[in-house]
PAKOLLO-530648 format. One line per field, with one value per residue (C-alpha): residue number from 0; x, y negated, z; residue in three letters; chain. Coordinates in pm, whole numbers, always signed. Layout:
dotor: NUM, ...
px: X, ...
py: Y, ...
pz: Z, ...
baza: ALA, ...
torza: A, ...
//
This chain:
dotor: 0, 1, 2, 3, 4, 5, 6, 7, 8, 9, 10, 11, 12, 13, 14, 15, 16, 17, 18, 19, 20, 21, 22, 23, 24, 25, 26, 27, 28, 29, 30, 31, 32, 33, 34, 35, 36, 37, 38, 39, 40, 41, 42, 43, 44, 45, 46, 47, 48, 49, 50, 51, 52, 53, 54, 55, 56, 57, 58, 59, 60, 61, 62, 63, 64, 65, 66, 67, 68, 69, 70, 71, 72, 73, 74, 75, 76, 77, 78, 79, 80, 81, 82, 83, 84, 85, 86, 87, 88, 89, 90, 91, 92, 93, 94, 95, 96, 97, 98, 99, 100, 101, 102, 103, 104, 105, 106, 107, 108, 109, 110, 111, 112, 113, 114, 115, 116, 117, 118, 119, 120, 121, 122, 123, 124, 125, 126, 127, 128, 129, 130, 131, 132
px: +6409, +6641, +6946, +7241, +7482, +7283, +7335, +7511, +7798, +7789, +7812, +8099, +8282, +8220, +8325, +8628, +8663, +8648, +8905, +9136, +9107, +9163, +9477, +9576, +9563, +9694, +10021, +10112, +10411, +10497, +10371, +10670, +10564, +10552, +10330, +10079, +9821, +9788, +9775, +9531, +9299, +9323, +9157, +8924, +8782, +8771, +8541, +8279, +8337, +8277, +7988, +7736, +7861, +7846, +7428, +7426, +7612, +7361, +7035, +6889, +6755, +6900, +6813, +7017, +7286, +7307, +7324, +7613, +7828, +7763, +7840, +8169, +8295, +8208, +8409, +8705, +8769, +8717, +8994, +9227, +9215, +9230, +9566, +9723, +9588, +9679, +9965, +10165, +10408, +10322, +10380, +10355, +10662, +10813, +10476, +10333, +9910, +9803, +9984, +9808, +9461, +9556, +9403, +9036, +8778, +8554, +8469, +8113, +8191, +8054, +7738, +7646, +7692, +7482, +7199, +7263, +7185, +6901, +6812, +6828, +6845, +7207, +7533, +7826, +8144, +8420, +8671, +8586, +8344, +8078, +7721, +7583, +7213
py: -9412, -9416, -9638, -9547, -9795, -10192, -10388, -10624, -10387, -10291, -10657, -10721, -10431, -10596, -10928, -10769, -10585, -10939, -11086, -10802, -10838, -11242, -11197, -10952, -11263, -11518, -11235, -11243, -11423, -11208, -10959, -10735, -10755, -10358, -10343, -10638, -10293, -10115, -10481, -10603, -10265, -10275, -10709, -10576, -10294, -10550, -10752, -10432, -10373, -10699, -10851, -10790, -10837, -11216, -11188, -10904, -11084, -11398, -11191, -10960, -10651, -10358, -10111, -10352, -10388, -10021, -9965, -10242, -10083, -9708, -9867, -10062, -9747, -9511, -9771, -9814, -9417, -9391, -9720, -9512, -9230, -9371, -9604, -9266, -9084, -9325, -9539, -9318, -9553, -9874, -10141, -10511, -10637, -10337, -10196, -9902, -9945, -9687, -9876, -10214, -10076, -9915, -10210, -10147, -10105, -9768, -9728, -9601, -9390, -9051, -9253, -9442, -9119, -8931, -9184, -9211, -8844, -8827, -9128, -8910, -8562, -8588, -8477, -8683, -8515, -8583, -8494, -8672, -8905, -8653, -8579, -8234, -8204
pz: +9164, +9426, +9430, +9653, +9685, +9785, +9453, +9634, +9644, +9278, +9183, +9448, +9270, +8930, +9029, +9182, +8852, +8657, +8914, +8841, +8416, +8526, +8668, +8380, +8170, +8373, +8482, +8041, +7982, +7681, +7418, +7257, +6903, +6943, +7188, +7013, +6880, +7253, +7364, +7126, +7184, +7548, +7521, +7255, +7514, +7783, +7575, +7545, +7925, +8029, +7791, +8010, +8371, +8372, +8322, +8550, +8883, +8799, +8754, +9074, +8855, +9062, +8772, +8568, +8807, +8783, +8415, +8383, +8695, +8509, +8168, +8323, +8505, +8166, +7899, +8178, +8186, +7823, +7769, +7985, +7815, +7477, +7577, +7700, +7369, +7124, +7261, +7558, +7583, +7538, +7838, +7912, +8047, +8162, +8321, +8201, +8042, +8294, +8604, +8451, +8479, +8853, +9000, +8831, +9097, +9052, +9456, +9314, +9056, +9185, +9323, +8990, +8810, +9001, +8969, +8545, +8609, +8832, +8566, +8281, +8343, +8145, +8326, +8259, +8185, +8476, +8234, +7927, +7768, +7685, +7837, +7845, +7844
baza: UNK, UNK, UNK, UNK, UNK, UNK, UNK, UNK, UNK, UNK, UNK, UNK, UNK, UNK, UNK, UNK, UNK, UNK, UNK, UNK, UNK, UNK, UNK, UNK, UNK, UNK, UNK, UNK, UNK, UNK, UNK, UNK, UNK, UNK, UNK, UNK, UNK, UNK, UNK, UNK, UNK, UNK, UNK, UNK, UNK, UNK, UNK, UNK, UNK, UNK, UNK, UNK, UNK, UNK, UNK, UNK, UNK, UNK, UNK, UNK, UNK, UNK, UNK, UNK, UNK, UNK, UNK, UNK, UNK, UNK, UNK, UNK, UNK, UNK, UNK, UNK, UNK, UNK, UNK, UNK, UNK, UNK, UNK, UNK, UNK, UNK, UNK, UNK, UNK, UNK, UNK, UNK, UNK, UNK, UNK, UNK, UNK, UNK, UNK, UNK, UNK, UNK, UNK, UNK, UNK, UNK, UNK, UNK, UNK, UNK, UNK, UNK, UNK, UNK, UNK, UNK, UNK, UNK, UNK, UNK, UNK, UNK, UNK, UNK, UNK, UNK, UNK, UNK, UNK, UNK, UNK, UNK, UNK
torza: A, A, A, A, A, A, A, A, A, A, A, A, A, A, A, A, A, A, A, A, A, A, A, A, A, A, A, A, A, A, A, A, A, A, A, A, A, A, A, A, A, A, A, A, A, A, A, A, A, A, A, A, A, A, A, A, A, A, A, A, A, A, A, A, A, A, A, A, A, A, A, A, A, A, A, A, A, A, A, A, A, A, A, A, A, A, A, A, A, A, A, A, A, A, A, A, A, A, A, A, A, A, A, A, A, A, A, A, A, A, A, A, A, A, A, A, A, A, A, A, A, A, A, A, A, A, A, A, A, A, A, A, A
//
């Protein structure tokens, strides 16, 4: 198996990727009572995104490493699209959900991809969150 981007680069872009859903939290002053479901979805996803990365940056399994950068960069596109699907408008203090997530690393995308499908022999969707085998 061939890996094309050095692990240490995958975990710098998760780490960055932590960073960024850090300073999400600490930026909050204020939920609109309106906004409290996108808001509440949006913390709930970062929870499935992000349960694994912590073991991930500490451990030195590349095929690991791998499989938690494809899984972080799969559940971030699928949280975008589901914020614009299901709640279009909703905003944190006068920023928009999609402008909030802007600062998301996913540098490797198109390489971690391609591995998952050398990997697998699956093809993952650019467009949406399907695989075509």
């Amino acid at each position: 198996m061939t890996y094309p981007v050095d692990q240490r680069l995958l975990k710098k872009e998760l780490s960055a990727a932590l960073s960024a859903h850090t300073q999400l939290l600490r930026n909050v002053e204020h939920i609109e009572p309106e906004q409290m479901d996108a808001f509440t979805f949006m913390m709930r996803s970062f929870g499935f995104i992000f349960e694994r990365v912590p073991g991930i940056l500490l451990d030195d399994d590349t095929e690991e490493t791998y499989f938690g950068i494809f899984q972080y960069y799969n559940l971030l596109a699928e949280l975008k699209h589901n914020l614009m699907m299901s709640f279009p408008y909703a905003h944190l203090q006068n920023v928009n959900f999609s402008d909030i997530l802007a600062p998301f690393p996913t540098q490797y995308v198109t390489e971690v991809n391609q591995w998952w499908e050398e990997k697998t022999g699956l093809v993952v969707g650019s467009t949406k969150q399907t695989m075509t085998m």
